[in-house]
BALOBA-1460 file (C-alpha; in Angstrom, 3 decimals):
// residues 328
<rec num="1" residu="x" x="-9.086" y="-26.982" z="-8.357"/>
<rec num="2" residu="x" x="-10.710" y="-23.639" z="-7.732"/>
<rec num="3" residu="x" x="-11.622" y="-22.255" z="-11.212"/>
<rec num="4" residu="x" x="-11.996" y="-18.443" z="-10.247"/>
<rec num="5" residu="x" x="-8.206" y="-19.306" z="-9.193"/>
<rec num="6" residu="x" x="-7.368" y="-20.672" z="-12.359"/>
<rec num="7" residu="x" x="-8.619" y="-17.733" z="-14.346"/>
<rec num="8" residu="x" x="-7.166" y="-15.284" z="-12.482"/>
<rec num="9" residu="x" x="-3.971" y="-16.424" z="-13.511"/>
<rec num="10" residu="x" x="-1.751" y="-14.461" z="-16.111"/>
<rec num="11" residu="x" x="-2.844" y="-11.090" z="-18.340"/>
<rec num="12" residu="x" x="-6.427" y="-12.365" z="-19.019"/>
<rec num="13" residu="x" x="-6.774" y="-12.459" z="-15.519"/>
<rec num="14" residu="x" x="-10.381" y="-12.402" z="-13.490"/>
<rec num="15" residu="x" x="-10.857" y="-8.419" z="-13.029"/>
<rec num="16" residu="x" x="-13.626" y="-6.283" z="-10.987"/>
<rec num="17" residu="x" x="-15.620" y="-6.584" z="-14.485"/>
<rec num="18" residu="x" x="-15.751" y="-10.227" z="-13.271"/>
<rec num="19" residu="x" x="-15.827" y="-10.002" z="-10.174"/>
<rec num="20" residu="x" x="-19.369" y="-7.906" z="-10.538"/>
<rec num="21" residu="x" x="-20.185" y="-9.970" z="-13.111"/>
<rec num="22" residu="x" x="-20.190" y="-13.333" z="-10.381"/>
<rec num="23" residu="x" x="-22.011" y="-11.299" z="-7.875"/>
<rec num="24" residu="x" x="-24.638" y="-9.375" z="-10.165"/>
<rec num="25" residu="x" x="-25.263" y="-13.452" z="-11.105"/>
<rec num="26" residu="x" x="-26.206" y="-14.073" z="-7.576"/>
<rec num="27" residu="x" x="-28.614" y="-11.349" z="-7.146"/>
<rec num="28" residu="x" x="-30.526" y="-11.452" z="-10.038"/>
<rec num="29" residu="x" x="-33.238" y="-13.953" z="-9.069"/>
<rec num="30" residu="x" x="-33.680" y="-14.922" z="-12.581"/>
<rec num="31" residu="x" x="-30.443" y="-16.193" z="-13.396"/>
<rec num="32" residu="x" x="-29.930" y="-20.095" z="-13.427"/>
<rec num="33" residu="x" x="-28.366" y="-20.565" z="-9.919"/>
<rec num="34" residu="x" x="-31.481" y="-22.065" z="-8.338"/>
<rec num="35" residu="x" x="-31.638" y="-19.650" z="-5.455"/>
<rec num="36" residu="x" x="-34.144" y="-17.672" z="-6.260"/>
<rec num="37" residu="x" x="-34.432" y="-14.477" z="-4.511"/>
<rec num="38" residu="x" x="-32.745" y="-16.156" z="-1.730"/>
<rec num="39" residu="x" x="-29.405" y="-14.678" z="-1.891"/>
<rec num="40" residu="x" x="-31.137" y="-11.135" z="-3.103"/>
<rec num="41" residu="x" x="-33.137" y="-10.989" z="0.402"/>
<rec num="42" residu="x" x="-30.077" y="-11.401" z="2.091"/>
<rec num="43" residu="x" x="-28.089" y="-9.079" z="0.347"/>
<rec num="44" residu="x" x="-30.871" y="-6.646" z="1.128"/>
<rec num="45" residu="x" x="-31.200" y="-7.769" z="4.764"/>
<rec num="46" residu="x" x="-27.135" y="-7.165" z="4.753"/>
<rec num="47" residu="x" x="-27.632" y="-3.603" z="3.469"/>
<rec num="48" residu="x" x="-30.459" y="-2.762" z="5.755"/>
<rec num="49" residu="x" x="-28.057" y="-3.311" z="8.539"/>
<rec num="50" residu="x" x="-25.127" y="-1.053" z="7.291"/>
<rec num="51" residu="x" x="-27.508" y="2.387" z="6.485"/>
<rec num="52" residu="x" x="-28.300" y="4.591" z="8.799"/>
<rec num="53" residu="x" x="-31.489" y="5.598" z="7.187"/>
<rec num="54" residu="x" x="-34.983" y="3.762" z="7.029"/>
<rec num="55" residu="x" x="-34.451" y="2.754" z="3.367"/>
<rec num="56" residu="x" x="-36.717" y="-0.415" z="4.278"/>
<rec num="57" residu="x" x="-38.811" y="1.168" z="6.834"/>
<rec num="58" residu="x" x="-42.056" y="0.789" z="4.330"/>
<rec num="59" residu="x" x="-41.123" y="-2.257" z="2.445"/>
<rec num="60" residu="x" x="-39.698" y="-4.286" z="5.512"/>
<rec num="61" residu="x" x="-42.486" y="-7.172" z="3.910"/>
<rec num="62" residu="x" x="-40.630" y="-7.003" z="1.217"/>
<rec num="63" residu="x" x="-37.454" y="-8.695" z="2.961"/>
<rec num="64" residu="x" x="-39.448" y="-10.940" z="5.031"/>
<rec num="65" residu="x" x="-42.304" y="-12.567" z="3.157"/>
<rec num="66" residu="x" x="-41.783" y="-15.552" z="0.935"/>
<rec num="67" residu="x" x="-43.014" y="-13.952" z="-1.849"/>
<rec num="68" residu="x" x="-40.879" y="-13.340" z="-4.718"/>
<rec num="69" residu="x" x="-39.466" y="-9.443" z="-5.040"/>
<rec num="70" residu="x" x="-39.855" y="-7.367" z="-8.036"/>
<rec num="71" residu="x" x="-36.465" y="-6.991" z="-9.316"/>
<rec num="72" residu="x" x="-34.052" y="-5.536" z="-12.038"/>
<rec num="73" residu="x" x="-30.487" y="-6.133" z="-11.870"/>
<rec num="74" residu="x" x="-28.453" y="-4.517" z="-14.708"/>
<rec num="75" residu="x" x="-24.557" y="-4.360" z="-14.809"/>
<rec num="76" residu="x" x="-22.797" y="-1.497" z="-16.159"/>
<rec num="77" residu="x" x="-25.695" y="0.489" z="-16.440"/>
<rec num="78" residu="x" x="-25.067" y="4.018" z="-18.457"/>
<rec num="79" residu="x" x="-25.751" y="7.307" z="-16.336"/>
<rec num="80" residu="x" x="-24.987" y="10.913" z="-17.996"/>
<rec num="81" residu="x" x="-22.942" y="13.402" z="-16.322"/>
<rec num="82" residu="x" x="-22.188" y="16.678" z="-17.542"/>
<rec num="83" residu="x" x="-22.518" y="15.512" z="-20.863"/>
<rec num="84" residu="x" x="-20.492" y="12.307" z="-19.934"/>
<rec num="85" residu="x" x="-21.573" y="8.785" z="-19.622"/>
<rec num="86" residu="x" x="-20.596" y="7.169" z="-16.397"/>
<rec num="87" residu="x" x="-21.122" y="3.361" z="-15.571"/>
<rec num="88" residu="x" x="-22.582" y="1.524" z="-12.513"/>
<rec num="89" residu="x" x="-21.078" y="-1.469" z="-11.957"/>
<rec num="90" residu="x" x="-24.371" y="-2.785" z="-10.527"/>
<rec num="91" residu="x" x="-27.700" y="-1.383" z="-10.146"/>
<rec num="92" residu="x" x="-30.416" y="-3.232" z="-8.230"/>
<rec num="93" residu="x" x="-33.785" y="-1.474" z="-9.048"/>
<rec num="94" residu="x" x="-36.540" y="-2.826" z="-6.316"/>
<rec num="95" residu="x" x="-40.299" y="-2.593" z="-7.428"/>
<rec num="96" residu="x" x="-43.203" y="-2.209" z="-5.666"/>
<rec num="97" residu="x" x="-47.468" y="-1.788" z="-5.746"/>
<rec num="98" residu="x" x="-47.725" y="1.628" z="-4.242"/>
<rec num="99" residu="x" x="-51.730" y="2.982" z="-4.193"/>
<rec num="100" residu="x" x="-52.028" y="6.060" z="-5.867"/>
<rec num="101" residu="x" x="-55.204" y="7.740" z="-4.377"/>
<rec num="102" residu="x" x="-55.750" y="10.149" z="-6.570"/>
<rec num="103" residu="x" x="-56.453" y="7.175" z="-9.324"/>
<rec num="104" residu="x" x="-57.428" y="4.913" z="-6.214"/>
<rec num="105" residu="x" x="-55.192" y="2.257" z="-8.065"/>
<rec num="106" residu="x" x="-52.194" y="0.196" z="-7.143"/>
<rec num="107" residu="x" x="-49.229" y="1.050" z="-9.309"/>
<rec num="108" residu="x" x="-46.057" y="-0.335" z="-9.925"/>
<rec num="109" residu="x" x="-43.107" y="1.780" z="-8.479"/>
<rec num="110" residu="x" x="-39.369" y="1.392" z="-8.259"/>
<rec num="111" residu="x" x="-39.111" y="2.217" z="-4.299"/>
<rec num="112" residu="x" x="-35.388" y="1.974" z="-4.299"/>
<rec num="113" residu="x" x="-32.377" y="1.780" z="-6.356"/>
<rec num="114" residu="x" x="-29.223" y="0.579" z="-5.178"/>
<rec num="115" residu="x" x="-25.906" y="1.105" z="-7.247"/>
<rec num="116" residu="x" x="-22.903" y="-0.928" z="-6.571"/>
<rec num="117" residu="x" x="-19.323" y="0.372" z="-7.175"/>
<rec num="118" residu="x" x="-17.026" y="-2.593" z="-6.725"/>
<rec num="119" residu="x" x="-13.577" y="-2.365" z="-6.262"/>
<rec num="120" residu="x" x="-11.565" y="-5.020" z="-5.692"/>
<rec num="121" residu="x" x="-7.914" y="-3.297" z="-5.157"/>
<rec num="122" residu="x" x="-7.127" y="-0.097" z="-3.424"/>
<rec num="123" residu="x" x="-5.075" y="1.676" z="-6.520"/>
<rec num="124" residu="x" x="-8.845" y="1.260" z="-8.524"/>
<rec num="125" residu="x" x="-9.922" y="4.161" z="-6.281"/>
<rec num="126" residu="x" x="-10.756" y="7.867" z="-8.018"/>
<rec num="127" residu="x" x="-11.679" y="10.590" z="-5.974"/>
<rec num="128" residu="x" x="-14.669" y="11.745" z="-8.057"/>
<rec num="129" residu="x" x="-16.229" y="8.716" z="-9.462"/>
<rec num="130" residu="x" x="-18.557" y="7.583" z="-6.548"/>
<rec num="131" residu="x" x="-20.038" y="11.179" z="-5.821"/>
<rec num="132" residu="x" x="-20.017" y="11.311" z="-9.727"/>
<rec num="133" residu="x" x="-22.302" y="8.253" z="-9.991"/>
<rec num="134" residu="x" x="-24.568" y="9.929" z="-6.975"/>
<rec num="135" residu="x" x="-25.046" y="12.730" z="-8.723"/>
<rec num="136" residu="x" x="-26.136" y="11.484" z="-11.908"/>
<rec num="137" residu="x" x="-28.473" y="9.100" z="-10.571"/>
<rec num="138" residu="x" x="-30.236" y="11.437" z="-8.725"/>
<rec num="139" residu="x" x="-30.300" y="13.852" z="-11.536"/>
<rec num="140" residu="x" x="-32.132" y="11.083" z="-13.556"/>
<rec num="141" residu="x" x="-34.543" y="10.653" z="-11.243"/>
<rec num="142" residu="x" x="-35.293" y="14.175" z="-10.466"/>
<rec num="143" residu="x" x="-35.567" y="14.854" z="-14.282"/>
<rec num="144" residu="x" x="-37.262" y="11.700" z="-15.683"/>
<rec num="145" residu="x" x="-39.054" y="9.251" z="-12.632"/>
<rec num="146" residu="x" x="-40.442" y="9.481" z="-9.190"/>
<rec num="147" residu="x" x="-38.846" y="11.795" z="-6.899"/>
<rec num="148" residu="x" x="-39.396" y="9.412" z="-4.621"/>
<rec num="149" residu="x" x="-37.137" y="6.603" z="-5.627"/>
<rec num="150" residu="x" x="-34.345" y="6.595" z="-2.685"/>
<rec num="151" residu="x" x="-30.865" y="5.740" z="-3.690"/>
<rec num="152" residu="x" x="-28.433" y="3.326" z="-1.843"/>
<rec num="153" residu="x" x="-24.893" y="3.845" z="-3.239"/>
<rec num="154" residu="x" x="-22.867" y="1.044" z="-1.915"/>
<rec num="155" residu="x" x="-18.972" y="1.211" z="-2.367"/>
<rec num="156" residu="x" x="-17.783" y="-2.537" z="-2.270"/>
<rec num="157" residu="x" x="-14.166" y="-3.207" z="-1.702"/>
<rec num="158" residu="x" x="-11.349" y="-5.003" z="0.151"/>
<rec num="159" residu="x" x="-10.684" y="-4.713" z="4.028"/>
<rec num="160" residu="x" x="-8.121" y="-2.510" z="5.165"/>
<rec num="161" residu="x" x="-7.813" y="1.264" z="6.077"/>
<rec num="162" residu="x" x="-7.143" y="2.718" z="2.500"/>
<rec num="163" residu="x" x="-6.653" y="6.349" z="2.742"/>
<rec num="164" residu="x" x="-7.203" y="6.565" z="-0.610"/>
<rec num="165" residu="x" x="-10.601" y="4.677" z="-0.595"/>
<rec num="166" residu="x" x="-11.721" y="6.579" z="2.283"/>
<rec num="167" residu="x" x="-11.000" y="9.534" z="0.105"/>
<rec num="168" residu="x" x="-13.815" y="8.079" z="-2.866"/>
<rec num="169" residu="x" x="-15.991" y="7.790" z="0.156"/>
<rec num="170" residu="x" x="-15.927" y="10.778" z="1.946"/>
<rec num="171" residu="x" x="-15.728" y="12.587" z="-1.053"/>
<rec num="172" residu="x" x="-19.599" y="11.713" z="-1.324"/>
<rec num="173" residu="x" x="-21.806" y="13.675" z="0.556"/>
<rec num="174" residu="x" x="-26.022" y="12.507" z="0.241"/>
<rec num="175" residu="x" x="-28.523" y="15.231" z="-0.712"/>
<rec num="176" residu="x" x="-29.776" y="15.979" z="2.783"/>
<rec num="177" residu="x" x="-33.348" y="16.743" z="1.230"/>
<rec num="178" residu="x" x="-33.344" y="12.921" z="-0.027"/>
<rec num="179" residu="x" x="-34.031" y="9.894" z="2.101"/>
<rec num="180" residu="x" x="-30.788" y="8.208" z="-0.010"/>
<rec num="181" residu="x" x="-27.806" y="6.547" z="1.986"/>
<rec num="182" residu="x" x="-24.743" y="5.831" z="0.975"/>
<rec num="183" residu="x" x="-22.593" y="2.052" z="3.298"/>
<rec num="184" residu="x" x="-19.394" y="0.698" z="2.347"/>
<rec num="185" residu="x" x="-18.985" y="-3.045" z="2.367"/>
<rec num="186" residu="x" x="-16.394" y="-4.839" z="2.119"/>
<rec num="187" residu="x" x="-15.760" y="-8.235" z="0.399"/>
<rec num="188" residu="x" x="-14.046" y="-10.007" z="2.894"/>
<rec num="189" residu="x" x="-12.896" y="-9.311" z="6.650"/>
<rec num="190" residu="x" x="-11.098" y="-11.346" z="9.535"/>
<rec num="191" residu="x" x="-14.084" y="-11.315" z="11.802"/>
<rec num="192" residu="x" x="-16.900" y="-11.972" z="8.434"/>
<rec num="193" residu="x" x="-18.990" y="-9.209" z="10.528"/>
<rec num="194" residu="x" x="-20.934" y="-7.242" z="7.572"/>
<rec num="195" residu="x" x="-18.985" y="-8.720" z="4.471"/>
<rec num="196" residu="x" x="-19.776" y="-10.574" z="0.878"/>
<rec num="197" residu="x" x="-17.260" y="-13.706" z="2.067"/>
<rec num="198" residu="x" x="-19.246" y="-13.302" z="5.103"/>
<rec num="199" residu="x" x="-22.860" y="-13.721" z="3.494"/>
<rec num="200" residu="x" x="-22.026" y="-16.213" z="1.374"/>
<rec num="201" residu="x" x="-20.645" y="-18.368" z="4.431"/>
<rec num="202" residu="x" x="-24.030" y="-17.979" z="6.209"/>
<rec num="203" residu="x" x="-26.075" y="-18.905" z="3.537"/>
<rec num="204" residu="x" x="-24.122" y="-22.403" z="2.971"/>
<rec num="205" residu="x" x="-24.730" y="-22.812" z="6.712"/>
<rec num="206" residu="x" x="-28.186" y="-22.016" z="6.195"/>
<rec num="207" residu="x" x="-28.471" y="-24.233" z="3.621"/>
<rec num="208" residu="x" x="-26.844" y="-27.327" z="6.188"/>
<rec num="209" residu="x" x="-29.156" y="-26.090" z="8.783"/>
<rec num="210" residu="x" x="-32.321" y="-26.865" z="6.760"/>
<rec num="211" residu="x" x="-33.317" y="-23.534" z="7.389"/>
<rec num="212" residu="x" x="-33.939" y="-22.342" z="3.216"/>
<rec num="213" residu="x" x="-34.179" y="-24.748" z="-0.030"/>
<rec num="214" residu="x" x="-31.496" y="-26.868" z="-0.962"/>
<rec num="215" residu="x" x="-28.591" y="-25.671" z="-2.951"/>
<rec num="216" residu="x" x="-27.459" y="-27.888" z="-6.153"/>
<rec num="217" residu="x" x="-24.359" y="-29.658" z="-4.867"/>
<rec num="218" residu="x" x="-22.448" y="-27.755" z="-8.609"/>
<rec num="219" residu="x" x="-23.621" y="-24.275" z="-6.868"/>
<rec num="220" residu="x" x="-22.950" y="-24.966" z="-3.414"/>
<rec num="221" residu="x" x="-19.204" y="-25.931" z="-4.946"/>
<rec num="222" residu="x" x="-19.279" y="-22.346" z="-7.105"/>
<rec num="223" residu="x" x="-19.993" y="-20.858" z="-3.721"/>
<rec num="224" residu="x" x="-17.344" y="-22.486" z="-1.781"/>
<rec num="225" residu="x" x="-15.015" y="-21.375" z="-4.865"/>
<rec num="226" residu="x" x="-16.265" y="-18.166" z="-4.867"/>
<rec num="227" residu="x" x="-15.725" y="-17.609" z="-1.249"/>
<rec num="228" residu="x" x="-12.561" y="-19.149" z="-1.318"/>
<rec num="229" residu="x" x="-11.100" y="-16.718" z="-4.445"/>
<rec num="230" residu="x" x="-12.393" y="-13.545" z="-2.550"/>
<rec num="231" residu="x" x="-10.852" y="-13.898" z="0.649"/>
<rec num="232" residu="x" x="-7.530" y="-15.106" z="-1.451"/>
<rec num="233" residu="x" x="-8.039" y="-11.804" z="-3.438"/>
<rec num="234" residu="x" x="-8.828" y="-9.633" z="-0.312"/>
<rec num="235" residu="x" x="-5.546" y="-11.030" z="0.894"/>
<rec num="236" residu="x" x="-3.159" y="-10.247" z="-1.946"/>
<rec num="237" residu="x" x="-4.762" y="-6.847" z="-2.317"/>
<rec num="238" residu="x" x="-4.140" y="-5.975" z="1.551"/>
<rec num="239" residu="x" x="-1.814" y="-8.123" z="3.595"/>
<rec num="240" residu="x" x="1.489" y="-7.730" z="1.660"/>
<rec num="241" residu="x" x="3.368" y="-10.726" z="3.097"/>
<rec num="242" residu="x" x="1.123" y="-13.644" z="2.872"/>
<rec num="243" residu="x" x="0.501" y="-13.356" z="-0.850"/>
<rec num="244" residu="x" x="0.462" y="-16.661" z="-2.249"/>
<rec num="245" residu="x" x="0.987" y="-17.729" z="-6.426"/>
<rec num="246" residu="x" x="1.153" y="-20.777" z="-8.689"/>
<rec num="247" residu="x" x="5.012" y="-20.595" z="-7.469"/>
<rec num="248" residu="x" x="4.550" y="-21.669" z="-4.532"/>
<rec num="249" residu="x" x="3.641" y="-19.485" z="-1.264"/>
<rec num="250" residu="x" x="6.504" y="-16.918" z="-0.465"/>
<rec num="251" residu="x" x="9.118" y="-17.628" z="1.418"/>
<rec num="252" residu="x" x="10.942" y="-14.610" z="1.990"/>
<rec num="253" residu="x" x="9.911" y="-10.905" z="1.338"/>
<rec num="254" residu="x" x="11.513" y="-7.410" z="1.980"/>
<rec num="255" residu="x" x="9.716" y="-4.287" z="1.618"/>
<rec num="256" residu="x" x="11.769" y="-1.424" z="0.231"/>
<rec num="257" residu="x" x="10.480" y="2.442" z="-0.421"/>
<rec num="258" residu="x" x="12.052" y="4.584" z="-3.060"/>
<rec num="259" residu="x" x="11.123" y="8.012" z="-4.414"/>
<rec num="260" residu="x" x="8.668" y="7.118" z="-6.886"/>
<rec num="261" residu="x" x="6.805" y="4.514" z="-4.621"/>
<rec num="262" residu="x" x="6.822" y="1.236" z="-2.353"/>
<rec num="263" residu="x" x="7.797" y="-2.209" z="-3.580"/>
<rec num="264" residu="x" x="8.173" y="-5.712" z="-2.221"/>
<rec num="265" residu="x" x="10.377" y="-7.842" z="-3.291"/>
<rec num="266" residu="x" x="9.566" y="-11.812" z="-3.062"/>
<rec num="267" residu="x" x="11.155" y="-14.900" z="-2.940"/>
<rec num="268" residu="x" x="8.966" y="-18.294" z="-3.555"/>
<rec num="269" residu="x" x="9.385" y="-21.631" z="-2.979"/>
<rec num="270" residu="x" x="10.158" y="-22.383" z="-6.435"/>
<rec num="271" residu="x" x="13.206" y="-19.878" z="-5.470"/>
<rec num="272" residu="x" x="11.256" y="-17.233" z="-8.480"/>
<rec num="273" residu="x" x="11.637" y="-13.685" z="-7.422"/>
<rec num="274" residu="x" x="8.557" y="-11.443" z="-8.156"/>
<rec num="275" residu="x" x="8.915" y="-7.220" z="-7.265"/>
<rec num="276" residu="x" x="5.362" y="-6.128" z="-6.532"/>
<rec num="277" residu="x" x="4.069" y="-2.302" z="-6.629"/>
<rec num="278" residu="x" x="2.490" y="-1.632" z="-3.246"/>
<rec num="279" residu="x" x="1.085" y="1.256" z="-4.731"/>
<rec num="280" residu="x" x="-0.105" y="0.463" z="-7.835"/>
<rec num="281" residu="x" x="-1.286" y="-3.084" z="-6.301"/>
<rec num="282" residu="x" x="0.441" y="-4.785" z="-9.566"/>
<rec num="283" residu="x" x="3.721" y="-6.691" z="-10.686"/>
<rec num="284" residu="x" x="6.700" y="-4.856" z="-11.944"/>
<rec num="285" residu="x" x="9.477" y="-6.514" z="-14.470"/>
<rec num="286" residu="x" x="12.108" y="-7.598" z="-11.375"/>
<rec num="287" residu="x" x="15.819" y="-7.363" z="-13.259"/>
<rec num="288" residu="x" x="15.167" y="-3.412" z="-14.296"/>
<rec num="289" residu="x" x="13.893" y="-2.834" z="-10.561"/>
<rec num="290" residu="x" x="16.288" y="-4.896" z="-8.639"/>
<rec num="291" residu="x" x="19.025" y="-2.263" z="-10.525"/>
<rec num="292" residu="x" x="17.641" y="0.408" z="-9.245"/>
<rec num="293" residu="x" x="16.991" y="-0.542" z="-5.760"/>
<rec num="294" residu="x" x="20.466" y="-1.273" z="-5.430"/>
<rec num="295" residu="x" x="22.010" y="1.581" z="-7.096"/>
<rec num="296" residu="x" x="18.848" y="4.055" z="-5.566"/>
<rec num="297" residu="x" x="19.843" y="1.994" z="-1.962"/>
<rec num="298" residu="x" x="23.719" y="1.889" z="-2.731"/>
<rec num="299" residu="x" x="23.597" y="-1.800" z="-2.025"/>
<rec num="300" residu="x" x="26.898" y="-3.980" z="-1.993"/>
<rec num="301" residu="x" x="25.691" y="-5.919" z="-4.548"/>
<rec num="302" residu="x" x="27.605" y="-6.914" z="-8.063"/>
<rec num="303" residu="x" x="25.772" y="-7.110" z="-11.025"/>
<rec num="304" residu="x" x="27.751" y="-10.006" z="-11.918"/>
<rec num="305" residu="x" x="28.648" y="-13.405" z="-10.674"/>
<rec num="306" residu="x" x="32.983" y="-13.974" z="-10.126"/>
<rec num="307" residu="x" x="32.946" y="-15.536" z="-13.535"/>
<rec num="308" residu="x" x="32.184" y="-12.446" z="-15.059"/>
<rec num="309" residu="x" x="28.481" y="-13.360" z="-16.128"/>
<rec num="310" residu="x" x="25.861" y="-11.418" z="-15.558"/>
<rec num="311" residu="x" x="24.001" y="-12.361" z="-12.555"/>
<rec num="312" residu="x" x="19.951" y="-13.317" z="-13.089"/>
<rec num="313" residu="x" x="16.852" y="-12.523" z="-11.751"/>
<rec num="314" residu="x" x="16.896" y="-15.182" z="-9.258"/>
<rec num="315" residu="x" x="20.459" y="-14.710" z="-7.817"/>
<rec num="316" residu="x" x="20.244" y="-10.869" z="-8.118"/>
<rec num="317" residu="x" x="16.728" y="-11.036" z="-6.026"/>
<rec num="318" residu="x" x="18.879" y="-13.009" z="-3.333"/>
<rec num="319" residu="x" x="21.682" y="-11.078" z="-2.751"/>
<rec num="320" residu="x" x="19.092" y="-7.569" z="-2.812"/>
<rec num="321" residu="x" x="16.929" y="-9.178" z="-0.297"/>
<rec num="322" residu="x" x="19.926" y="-10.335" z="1.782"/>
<rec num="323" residu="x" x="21.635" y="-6.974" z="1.502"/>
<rec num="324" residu="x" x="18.464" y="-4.819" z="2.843"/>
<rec num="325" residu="x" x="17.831" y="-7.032" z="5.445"/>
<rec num="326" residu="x" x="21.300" y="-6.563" z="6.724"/>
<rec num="327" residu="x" x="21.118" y="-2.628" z="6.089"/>
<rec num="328" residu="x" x="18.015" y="-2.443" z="8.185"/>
């Protein structure tokens, strides 16, 4: 049984709250997971790779000695903008002993601060909110801390060519007097080049390979869950016909577009039918929709079996599918 599968199940289902929640875990060296700043170096090491500036360039050590790195890692973190409060999902703040030579001291310094925005569906996307977050972090620090605190925004979500992610994205543009970056990861990808699902696989081969500490066999099993549950999510949330649920997988589907959006309409193994917003990445009541398709579609399709009953959501998701597959 894969817990993270079994409470994603239903209306109290696991959410991006949760999701951040599992990975904010994982990073926070502190936490009880008995990796230490293992996964956290990593992370970094992943990051590093995906900027285009020299975030690391004078803390490189940092990532490569075996000493433990002064970390805070805070979820939903409260940032004011234009008199509004706006929330970071995650926010990694990385410490370090910079000299000072004016006091000819070594003082403590956050060198970087990294703010996640997880999403873990495309229809989560808002145009604003990324470059929102941007802007209010570097207002802080302008106002309030070091100037020179660089900021990595990182915008975590599925694979897949979203246009409306790419829209949060772009949307974004760096102050081109700061040193601060902005990479977009994603939590899962066929090839595992540059993802979450990705890291976490290399670290349980690390772990094989003798080549860091050993994982507790209850965590390396939470990772393999964990792992599992995010390329199953990734997969729902972008590759419409190989969605899979507590039915049963599906065994027939039929996409269908009408004027207020794009649905699919699934048959399981249990022979359930399910109608699922491709636009609003969520499950619609079937019976209600199934009407409309076929009156929107003018489908040959009665409402009602010979006997005169009404036909249900099973045998009326049958016929539908049958009908637009014949229509073309």
């Amino acid at each position: 049984m894969n817990i993270f599968t079994a409470l994603s199940q239903g209306k109290g289902s696991l959410n991006e709250n949760n999701m951040s929640a599992m990975l904010s875990f994982l990073i926070n060296p502190y936490q009880e997971h008995g990796l230490k700043d293992t996964f956290l170096k990593e992370f970094l090491k992943l990051l590093d790779e995906l900027t285009t500036k020299e975030l690391f360039e004078n803390n490189s050590d940092l990532l490569k000695n075996k000493n433990s790195l002064e970390v805070e890692v805070t979820l939903e973190s409260p940032y004011n903008y234009n008199g509004q409060k706006r929330y970071l999902d995650i926010e990694i703040q990385l410490y370090d002993d910079v000299f000072d030579p004016v006091t000819a001291e070594y003082e403590t310094k956050e060198i970087l601060k990294i703010a996640v925005e997880n999403k873990i569906k495309p229809s989560s996307a808002q145009n604003d909110q990324f470059k929102q977050e941007y802007k209010a972090i570097r207002s802080e620090i302008n106002r309030t801390e070091d100037k020179e605190t660089k900021v990595l925004m990182v915008f975590l979500t599925p694979s897949g060519d979203f246009n409306s992610l790419k829209k949060e994205f772009d949307n974004l543009i760096i102050d081109q007097e700061s040193n601060d970056d902005k990479v977009w990861l994603k939590w899962d990808a066929a090839d595992d080049s540059d993802t979450l699902a990705g890291l976490l696989k290399s670290l349980l081969k690390s772990e094989a390979n003798f080549e860091i500490d050993p994982i507790s066999d209850y965590v390396r099993n939470t990772l393999k869950a964990f792992i599992r549950h995010i390329i199953e999510t990734n997969i729902k949330f972008t590759s419409p016909e190989r969605v899979a649920d507590d039915l049963g997988d599906i065994k027939e589907s039929v996409t269908v577009e009408l004027r207020d959006g794009k649905y699919r309409i699934e048959k399981y193994e249990s022979s359930s039918i399910k109608v699922y917003n491709l636009n609003e990445q969520e499950y619609e009541v079937a019976k209600p929709l199934l009407r409309k398709i076929i009156r929107d579609k003018d489908l040959d399709v009665s409402l009602y079996f010979d006997s005169g009953n009404k036909r249900n959501t099973r045998s009326l998701g049958r016929k539908v599918i049958k009908a637009l597959k014949v229509k073309g």
